[in-house]
N, C-alpha and C positions, 0 to 999 in steps of 0.2 A: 398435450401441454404446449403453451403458448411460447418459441423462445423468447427469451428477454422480459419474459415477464419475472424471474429472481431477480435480474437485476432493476426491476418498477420496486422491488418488495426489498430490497435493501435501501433504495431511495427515500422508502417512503419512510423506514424505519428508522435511520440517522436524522429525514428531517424529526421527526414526532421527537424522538431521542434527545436534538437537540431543543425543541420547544421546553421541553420539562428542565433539563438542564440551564436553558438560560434564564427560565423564571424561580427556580430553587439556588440559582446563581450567586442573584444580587441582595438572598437572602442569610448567604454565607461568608463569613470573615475571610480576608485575606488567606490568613494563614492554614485555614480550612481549605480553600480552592488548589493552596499551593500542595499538602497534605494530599488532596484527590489527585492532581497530577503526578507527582510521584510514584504513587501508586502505581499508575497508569503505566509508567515507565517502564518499575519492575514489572509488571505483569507485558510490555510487551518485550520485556528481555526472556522473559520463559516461553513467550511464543515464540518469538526469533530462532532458541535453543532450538525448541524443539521442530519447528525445519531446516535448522540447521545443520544435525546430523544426518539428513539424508545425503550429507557429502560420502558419506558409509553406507551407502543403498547396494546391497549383494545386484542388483541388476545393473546398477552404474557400474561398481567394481567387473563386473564380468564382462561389461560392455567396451570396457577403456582401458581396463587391466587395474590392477591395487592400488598403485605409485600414482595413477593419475587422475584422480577424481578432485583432490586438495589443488592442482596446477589449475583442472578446467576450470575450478571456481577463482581462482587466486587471477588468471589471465580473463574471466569473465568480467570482475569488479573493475582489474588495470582498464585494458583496452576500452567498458565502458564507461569508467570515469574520466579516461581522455577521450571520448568522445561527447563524454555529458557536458566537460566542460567549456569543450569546444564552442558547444551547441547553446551553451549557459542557459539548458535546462531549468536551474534553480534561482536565477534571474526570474526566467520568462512565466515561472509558478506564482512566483512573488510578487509580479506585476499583474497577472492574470488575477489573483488575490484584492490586488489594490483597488482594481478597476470595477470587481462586483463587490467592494466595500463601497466605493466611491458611487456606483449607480444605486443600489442598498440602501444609501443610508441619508437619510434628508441632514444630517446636522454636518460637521465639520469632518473631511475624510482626511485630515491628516491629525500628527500628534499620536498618543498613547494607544487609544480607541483602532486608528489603520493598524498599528502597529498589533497589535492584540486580535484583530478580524484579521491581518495579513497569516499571524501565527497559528492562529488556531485554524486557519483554512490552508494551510500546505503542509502541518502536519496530522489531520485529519483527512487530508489528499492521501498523503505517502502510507499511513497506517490502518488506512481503508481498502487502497490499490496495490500491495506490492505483498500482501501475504498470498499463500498457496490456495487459496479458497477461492483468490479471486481467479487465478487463471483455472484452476481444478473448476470451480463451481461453473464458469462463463463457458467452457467449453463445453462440457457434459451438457449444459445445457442448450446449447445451437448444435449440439450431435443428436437432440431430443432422447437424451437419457436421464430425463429431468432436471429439475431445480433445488433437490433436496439438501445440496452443498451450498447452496445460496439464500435458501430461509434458514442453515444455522449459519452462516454469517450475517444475515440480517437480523439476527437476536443478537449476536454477540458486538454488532457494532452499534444498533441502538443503545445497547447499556453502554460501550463505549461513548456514545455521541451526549449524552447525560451528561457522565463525568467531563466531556472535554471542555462541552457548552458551559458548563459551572465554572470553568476557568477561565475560558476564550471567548464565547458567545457564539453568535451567530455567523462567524468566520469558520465553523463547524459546519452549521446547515449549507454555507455553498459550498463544500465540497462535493453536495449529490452532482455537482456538475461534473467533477472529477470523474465521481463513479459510472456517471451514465455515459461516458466517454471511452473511458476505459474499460469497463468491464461489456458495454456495449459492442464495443469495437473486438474482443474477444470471441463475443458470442456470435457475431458474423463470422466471423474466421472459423468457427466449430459449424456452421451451416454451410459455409462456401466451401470448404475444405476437408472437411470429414475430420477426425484422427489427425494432426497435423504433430503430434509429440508422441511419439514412442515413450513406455515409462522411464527407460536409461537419461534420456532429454530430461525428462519431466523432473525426476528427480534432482538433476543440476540444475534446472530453473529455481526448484523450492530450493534447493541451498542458499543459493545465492539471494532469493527473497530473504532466507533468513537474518541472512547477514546484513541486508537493507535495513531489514528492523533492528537489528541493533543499535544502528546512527539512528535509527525512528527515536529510540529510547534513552542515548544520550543525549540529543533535544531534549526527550522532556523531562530527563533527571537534569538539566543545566549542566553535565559536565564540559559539553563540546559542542558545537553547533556545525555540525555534521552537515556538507550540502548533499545528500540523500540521494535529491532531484538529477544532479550530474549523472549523480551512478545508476539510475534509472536504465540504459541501454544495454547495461551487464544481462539485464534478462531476455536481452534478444543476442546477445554474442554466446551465451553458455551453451544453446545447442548445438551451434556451429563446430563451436571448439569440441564439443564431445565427437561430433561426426570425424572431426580432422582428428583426433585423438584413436580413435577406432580404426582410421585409417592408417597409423603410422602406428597398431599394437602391432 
């Protein structure tokens, strides 16, 4: 097995994803598109949940002790959202956005249209990149224990990339950049590195992916516009804090 070819076979399947989504698009009333996002929402509120409670993983619990698996996550989100925002990660997404709307697009890159490709391509980034599949699928597969975590994510984000393209367009399709960035860059780190997350780690990383997806999902219900982006370094500080948590049980 080829690495990095799950991650060619999620690329290919967000873009195809969003081809159909953006020509079934503009053949859908507003109130239709808004209706599919929604949706989109709730559905990534139960996937959130449900790596969420790996804050309750009997191997983290016995790794860190009871009382502290809720701190590791709670000081993962702090410490990386002052650093995200330090870093104005959710800036630099949103300009990253602007600029493959603006090379993209032959007519006018500002107004509604940027705004709309800006939207649909940093949260199509965040809800592509920050669930458990992605760093679970990208490793396994640079440790060449295949890609089988990464073709079902490549099913489950092409139907994603449908629904999202019907709302946002083609501000969807470049997020494969996102993914071949990130999940690429994953899957060296599983070839140069071997095992690099013990499961007690592992687990506090999907936690705290969960929780990412939450703000994912209050974006796209409209209740809060959640900068996600910032909190994006929480998934490199939760192992840390587990190893210094294990060290002071």
């Amino acid at each position: 097995m080829v690495p990095g070819l799950g991650t060619a076979v999620n690329a290919l399947a967000v873009l195809l994803g969003t081809l159909v989504g953006t020509l079934l698009g503009h053949r859908l009333p507003e109130r239709t598109r808004d209706a599919v996002t929604d949706g989109l929402g709730l559905v990534t509120l139960l996937i959130a949940a449900g790596s969420a409670v790996a804050v309750g993983d009997d191997v983290l619990e016995a790794y860190v002790g009871s009382s502290a698996p809720t701190l590791v996550v709670l000081g993962s989100v702090l410490l990386g959202g002052i650093a995200g925002s330090l870093l104005h990660l959710e800036r630099r997404v949103e300009d990253l956005g602007g600029a493959l709307q603006a090379r993209l697009s032959r007519g006018d890159a500002g107004g509604p249209e940027r705004q709309r490709f800006v939207e649909g391509f940093v949260v199509a980034s965040l809800v592509f990149c920050t669930g458990p599949l992605t760093i679970l699928g990208s490793l396994e597969d640079g440790l060449g224990r295949g890609a089988e975590q990464l073709y079902l994510k490549s099913a489950l984000d092409g139907f994603a990339a449908i629904a999202f393209a019907a709302s946002f367009g083609w501000g969807v399709g470049a997020s494969v950049v996102t993914i071949l960035v990130v999940q690429g860059g994953l899957t060296l780190v599983g070839v140069g590195l071997g095992d690099v997350l013990p499961e007690a780690h592992l687990a506090a990383v999907t936690a705290v992916g969960g929780l990412l997806l939450v703000g994912v999902a209050l974006r796209l219900l409209r209740i809060r516009e959640v900068p996600v982006a910032d909190l994006l370094p929480a998934l490199l500080v939760a192992p840390v804090l587990v190893e210094l948590a294990a060290a002071l049980a």
